[in-house]
C-alpha positions in Angstrom: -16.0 6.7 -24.2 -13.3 7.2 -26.5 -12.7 3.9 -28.0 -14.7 0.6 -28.7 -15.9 -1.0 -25.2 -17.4 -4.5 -25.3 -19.9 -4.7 -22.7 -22.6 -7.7 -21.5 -25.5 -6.7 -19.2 -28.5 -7.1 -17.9 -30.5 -4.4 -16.4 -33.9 -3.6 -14.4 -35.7 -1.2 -17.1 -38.6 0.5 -17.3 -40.0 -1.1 -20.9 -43.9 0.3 -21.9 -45.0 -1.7 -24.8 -48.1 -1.0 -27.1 -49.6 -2.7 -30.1 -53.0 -2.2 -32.6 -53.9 -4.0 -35.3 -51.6 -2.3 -37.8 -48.5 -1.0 -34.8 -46.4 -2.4 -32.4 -44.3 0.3 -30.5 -41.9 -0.5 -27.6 -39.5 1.4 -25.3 -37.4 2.7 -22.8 -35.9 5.4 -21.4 -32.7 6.4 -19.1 -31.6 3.1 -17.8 -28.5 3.1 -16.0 -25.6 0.3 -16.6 -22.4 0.7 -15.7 -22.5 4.9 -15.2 -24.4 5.2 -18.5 -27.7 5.8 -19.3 -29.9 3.8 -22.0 -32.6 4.6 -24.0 -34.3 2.8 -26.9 -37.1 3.0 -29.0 -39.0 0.6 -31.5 -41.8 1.1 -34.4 -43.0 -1.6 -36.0 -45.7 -0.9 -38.8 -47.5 -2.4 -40.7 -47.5 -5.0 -37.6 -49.3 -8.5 -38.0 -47.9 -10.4 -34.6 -45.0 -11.7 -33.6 -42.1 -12.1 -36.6 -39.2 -10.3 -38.2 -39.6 -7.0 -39.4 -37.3 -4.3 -40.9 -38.5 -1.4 -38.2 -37.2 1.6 -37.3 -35.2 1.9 -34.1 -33.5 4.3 -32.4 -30.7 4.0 -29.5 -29.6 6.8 -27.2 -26.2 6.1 -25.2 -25.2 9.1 -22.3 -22.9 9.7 -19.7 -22.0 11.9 -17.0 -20.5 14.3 -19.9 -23.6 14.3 -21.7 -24.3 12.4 -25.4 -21.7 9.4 -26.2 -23.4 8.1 -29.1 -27.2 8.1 -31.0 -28.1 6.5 -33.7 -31.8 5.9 -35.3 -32.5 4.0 -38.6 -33.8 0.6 -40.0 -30.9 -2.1 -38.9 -29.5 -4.3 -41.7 -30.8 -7.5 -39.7 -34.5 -7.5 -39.0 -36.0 -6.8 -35.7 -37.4 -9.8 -33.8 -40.8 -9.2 -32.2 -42.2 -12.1 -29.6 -45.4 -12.6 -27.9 -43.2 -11.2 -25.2 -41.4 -8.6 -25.7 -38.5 -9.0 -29.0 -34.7 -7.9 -29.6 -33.0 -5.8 -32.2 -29.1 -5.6 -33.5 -28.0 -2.4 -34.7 -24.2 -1.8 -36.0 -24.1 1.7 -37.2 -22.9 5.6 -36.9 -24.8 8.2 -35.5 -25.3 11.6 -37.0 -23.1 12.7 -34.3 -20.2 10.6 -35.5 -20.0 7.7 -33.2 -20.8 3.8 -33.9 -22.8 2.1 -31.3 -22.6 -2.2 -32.2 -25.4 -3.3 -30.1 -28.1 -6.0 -29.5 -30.9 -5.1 -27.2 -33.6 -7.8 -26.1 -36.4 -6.6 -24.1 -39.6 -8.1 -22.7 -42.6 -6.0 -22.0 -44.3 -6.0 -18.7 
């Protein structure tokens, strides 16, 4: 990837959710879309059921060559957390140079 690409999908993901009194965690890892592979993680704590929380997330992007982007922080704009599963916007550069602009909803199984 060598320049901003706009891209919609949906995809078949493994996604393992898990949640105590005080944590909610929720992830997945090497889901294929469009010749990439996509990996995210979420921590939520303290946790108190569903809301908005400012968590820390991390999203992995890779491709045949290896890393395209990764970045892992506390988004600007609250994760969303559901009774479901919850969704996350992130909009910022990796350590390894590259932005990633991305919203990822998920539902857990």
């Amino acid at each position: 990837m060598t320049s901003p690409v706009a891209e919609n999908w949906t995809a078949d993901a493994k996604v393992t959710c898990a949640q105590t009194a005080v944590l909610y965690l929720a992830s997945a890892d090497n889901t294929e879309v469009a010749g990439y592979n996509h990996s995210f993680a979420v921590r939520v704590a303290p946790y108190r059921g569903p809301g908005s929380y400012h968590a820390l997330v991390t999203l992995t992007v890779t491709g045949t060559q290896g890393g395209i982007a990764s970045v892992s922080g506390v988004p600007a704009e609250p994760v969303t957390i559901t009774s479901s599963g919850g969704t996350f916007m992130i909009d910022q550069t990796g350590s390894d140079g590259q932005p990633l602009d991305a919203t990822v909803t998920w539902t857990c199984p």
